[in-house]
Structure formats: C-alpha cells, structure tokens
C-alpha positions in Angstrom: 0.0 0.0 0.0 1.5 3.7 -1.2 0.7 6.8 1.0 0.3 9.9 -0.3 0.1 13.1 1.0 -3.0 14.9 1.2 -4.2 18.2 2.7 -8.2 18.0 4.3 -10.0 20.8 4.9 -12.8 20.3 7.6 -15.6 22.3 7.5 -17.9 23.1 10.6 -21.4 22.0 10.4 -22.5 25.3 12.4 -21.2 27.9 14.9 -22.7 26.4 17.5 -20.8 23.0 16.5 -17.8 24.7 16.2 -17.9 26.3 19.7 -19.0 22.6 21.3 -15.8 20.8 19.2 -13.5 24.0 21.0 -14.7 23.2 24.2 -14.5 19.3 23.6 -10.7 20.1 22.6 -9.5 23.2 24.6 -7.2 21.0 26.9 -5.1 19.8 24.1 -1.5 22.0 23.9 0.7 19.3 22.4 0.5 17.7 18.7 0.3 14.2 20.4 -2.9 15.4 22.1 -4.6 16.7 19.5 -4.4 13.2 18.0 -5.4 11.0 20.8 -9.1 10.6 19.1 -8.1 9.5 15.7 -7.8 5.9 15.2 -3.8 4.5 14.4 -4.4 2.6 10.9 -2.2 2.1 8.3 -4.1 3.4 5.5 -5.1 6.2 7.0 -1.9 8.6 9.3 -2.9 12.2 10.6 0.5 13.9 10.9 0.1 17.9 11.3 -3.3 20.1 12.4 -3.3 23.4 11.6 -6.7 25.1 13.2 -7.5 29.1 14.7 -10.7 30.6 15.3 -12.0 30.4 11.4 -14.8 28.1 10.6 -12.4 25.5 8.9 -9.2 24.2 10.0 -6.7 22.0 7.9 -5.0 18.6 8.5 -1.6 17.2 7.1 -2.0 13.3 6.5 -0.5 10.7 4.9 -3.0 8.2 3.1 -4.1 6.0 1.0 -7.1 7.6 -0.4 -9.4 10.6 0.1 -12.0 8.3 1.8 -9.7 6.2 4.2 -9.2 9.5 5.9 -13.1 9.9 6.2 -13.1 6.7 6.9 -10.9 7.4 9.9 -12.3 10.3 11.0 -16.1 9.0 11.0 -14.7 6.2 13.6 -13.2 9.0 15.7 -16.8 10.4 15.5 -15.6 13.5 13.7 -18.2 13.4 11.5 -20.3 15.1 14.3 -18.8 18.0 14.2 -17.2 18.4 10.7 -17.4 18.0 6.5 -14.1 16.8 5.0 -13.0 17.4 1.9 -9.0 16.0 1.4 -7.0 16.7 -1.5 -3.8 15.0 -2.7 -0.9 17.3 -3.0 2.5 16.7 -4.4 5.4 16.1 -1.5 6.5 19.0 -0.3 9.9 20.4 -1.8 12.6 22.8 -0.2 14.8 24.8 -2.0 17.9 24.4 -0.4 20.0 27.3 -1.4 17.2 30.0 -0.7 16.4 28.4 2.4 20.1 28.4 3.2 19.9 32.4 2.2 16.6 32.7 4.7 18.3 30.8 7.6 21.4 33.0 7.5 19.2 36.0 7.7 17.2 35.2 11.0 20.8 34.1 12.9 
C-alpha cells in the first residue's frame, strides 16, 4: 500500500458546532494530544493540524485515499462536528540554497 500526502479541509457544520468541538478540545496544547481521538491505521496517518478561530481548519496526512481518511475520522466520530473534503498534493519540496539564504538571515 503507497501513501500519499493529502491536505483535508474540515468544515464546521455550524457555529454552534464549532464552539461545542472548541470546548470538547481546549485541553489539548501538544501535537500528540490533538491526535489521541483519531484511530492509528495504516491506511489512513494524521501527521500535522493546523486550526485558529476560522470556521475551517486544515489537516496534514499521509493516506491511502481521500476516503480512508473519512473513513478514519467517521470512527473517531468526527463526522459530528465536521465536513471533510481531502486533497492530494505533491510532496513538499525545499529549496535548499534559498532556504540556506533565509536561515542566515534570522541568525
């Protein structure tokens, strides 16, 4: 089985929702805890969250397919609170020598 990556956007059902998922989540302060609720399968790997106080947030996973990570999610019982959408994107790429010139900038 290949992984790829993809990038999901999740989309709040409502405000009201959105303020209960918050609440449900507000302890979390490290990546690892943000996770705890999404099922480990090997089809299906949430890596990075990115989230702030719009009415979508964005997830970084590796995967086989758009719907193993709804698949993962709707056993988490994320489906509650959110639509997903998840996109494949190409493996992210770095420059080297211009992120060699940035790096010497900010020392």
């Amino acid at each position: 089985m290949k992984l790829k990556h993809f990038i999901a956007t999740h989309t709040f059902h409502s405000d009201k929702v959105k303020k209960e998922y918050l609440k449900f989540v507000k302890h979390r302060k490290k990546n690892a805890e943000w996770f705890e609720n999404v099922p480990k399968r090997e089809n299906a790997q949430l890596h990075q969250l990115f989230i702030g106080k719009a009415d979508f947030f964005f997830c970084h996973w590796y995967a086989e397919s758009e719907s193993a990570i709804i698949e993962a999610l709707s056993e988490a019982g994320a489906d509650q609170y959110i639509i997903t959408m998840a996109t494949e994107v190409a493996v992210p790429k770095i420059d080297l020598d211009k992120m060699t010139v940035l790096m010497g900038k900010i020392k």
